[in-house]
ROPA-566525 format. One record per atom (N, C-alpha, C): x, y, z; chain; atom name. Coordinates in nm, 3 decimals. Atoms other than C-alpha are relative to their C-alpha. Layout:
N
       px       py       pz  ch  at
        X        Y        Z   A  CA
...
! end
This chain:
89
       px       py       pz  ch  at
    0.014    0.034   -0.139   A   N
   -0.581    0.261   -3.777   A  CA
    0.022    0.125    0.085   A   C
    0.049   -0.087   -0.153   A   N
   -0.679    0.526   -3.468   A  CA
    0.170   -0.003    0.064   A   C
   -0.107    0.016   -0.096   A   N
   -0.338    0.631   -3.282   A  CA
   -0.031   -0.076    0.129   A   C
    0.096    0.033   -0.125   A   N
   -0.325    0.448   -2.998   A  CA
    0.002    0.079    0.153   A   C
    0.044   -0.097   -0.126   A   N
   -0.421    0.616   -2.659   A  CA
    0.075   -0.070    0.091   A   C
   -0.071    0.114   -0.084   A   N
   -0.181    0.576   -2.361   A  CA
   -0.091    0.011    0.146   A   C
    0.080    0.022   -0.067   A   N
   -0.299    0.500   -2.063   A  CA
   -0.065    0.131    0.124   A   C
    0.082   -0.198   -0.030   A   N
   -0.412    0.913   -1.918   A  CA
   -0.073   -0.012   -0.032   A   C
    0.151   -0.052    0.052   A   N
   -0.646    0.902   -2.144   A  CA
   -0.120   -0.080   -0.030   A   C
    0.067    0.142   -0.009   A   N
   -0.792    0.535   -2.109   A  CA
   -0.047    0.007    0.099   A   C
    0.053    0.037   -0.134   A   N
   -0.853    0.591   -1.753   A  CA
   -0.063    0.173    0.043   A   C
    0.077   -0.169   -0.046   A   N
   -1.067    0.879   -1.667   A  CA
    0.012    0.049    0.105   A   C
   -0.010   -0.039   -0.122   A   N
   -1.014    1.071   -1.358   A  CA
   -0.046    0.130    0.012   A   C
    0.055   -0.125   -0.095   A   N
   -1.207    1.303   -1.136   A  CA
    0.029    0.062    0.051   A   C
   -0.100   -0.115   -0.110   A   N
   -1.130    1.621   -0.965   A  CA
   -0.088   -0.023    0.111   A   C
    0.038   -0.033   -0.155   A   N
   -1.162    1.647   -0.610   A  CA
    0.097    0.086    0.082   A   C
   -0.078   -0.067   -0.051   A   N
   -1.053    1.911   -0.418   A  CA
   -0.058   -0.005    0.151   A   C
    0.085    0.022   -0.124   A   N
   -1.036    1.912   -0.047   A  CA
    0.076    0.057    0.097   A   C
   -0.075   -0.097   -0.112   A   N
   -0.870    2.097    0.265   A  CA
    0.072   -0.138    0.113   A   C
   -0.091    0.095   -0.123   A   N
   -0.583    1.961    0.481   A  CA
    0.056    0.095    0.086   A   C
   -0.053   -0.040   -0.115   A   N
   -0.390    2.048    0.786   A  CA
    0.154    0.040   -0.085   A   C
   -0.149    0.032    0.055   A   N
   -0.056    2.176    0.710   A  CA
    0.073   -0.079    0.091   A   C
   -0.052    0.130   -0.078   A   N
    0.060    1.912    0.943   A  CA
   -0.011   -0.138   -0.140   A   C
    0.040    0.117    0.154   A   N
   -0.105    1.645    0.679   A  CA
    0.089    0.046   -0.060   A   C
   -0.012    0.017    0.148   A   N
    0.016    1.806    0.396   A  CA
    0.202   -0.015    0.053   A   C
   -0.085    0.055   -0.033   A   N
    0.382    1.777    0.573   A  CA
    0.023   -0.094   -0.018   A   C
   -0.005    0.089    0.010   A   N
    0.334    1.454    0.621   A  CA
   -0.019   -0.054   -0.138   A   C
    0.049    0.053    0.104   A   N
    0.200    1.370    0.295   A  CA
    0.145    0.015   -0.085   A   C
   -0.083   -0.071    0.093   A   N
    0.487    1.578    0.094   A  CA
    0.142   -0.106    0.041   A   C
   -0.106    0.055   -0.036   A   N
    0.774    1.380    0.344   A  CA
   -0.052   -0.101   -0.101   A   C
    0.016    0.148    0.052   A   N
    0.612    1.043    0.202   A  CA
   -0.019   -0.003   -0.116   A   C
    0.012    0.009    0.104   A   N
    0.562    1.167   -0.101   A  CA
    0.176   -0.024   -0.100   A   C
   -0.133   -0.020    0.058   A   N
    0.941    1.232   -0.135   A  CA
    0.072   -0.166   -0.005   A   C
   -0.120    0.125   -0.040   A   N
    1.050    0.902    0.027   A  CA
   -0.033   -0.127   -0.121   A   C
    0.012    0.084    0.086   A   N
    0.818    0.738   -0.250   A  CA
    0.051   -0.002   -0.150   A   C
   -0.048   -0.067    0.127   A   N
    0.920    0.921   -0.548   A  CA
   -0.161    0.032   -0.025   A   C
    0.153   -0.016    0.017   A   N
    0.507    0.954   -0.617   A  CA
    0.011    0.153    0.016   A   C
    0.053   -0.135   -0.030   A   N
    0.364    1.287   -0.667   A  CA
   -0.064    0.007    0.087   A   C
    0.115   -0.013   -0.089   A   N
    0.149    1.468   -0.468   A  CA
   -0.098   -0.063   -0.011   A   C
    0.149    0.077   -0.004   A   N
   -0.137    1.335   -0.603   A  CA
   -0.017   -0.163   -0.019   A   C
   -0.008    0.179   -0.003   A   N
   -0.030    0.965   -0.679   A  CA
    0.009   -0.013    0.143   A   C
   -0.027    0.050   -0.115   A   N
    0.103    0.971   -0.315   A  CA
   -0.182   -0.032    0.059   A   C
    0.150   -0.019   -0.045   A   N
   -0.296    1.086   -0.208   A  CA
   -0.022   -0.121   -0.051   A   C
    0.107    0.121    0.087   A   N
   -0.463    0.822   -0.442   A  CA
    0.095   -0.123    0.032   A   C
   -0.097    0.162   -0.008   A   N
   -0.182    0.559   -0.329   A  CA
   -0.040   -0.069    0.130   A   C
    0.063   -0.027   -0.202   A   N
   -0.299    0.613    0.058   A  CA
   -0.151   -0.001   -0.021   A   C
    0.117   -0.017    0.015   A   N
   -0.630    0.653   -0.048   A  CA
   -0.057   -0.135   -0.003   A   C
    0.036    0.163    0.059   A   N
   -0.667    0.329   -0.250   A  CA
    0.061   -0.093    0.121   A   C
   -0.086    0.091   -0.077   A   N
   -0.480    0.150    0.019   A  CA
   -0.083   -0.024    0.094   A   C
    0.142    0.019   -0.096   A   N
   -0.783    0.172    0.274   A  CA
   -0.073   -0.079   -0.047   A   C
    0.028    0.137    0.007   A   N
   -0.916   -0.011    0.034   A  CA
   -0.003   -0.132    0.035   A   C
   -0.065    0.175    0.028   A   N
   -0.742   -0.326    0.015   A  CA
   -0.052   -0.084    0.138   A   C
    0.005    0.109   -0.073   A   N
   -0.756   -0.659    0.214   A  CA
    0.075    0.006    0.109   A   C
   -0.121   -0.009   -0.083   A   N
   -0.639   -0.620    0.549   A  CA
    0.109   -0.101    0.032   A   C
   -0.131    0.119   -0.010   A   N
   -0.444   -0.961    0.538   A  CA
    0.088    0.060   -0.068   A   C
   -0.114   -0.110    0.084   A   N
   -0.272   -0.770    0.246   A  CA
    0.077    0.084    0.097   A   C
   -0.086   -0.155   -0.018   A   N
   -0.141   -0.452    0.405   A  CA
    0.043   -0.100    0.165   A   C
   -0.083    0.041   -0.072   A   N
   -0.042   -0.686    0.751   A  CA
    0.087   -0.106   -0.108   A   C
   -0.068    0.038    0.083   A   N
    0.124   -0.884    0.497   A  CA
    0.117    0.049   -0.065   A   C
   -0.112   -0.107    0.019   A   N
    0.319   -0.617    0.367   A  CA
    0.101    0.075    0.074   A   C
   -0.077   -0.055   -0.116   A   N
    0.397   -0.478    0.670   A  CA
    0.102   -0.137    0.073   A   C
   -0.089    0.123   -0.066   A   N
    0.560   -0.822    0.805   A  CA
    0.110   -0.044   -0.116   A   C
   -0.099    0.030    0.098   A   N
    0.745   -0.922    0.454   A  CA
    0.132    0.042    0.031   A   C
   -0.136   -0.020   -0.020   A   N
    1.041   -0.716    0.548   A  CA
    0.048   -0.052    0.104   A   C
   -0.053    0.047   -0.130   A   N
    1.096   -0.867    0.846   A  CA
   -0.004   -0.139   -0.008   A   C
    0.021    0.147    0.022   A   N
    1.034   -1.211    0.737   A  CA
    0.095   -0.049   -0.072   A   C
   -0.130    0.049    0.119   A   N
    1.347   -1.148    0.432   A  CA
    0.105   -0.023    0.103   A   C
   -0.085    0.006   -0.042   A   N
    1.519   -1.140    0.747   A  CA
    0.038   -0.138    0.067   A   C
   -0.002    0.171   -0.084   A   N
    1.466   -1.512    0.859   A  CA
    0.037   -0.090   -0.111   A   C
   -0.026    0.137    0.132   A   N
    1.608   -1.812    0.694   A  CA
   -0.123   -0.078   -0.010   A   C
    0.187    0.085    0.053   A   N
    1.334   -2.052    0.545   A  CA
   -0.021   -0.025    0.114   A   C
    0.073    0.076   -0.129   A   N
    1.329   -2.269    0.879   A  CA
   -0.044    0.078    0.040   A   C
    0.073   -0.056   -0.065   A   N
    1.227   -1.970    1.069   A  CA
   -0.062    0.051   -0.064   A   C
    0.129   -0.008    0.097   A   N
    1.003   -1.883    0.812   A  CA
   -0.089   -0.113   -0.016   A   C
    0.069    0.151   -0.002   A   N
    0.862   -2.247    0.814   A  CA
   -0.063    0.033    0.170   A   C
    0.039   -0.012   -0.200   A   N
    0.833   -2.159    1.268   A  CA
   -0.102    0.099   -0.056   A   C
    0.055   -0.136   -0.016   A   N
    0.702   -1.843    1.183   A  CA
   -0.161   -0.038   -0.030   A   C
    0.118    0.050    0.105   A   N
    0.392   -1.996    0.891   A  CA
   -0.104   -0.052    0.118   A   C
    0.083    0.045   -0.136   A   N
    0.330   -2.243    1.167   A  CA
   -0.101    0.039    0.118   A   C
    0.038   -0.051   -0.153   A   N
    0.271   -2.049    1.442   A  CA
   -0.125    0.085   -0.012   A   C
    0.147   -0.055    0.082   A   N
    0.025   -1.825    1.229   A  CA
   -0.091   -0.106   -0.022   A   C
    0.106    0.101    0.022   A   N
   -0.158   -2.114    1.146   A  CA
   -0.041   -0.036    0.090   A   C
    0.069    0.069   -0.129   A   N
   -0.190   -2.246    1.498   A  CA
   -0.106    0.121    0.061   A   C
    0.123   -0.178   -0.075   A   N
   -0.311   -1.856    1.619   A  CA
   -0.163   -0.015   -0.102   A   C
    0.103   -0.035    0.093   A   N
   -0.544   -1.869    1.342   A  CA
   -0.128   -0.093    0.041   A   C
    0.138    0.138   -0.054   A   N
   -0.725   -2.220    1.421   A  CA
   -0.079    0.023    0.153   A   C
    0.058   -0.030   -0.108   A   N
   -0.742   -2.131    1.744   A  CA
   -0.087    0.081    0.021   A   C
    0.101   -0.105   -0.011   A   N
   -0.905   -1.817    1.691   A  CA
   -0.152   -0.029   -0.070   A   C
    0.084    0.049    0.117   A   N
   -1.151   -2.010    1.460   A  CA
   -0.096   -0.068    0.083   A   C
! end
């Protein structure tokens, strides 16, 4: 049986090289620190993240602030999204 391959060398990745601000790369390097992420995971973490679903990423962004409510106001809170929502519908 073939050693098995971990996952580096299962997932192929492309170079791209590209020019930043040293302002950016400031920024990038602070957030890179606060994530533990490298440079380049931080890039491809921010990158991929444009991706996603924007319900997702406001989703994410509200979660911490939502651990701060007991259920009931988490039950007000659901609500009240739901009523904005119909309405907007």
């Amino acid at each position: 049986m073939p050693p098995k391959q971990d996952d580096r060398q299962q997932t192929k990745r492309l170079r791209h090289n590209f020019n930043m601000t040293p302002q950016l790369k400031e920024r990038l390097t602070a957030s890179r620190r606060q994530s533990g992420n490298t440079m380049n995971g931080e890039i491809h973490a921010r990158l991929d993240a444009t991706y996603e679903d924007s319900a997702l990423r406001i989703a994410a962004v509200i979660w911490p602030m939502l651990q701060k409510l007991d259920q009931d106001e988490r039950e007000k809170f659901a609500d009240l999204v739901i009523a904005m929502a119909r309405s907007r519908a």
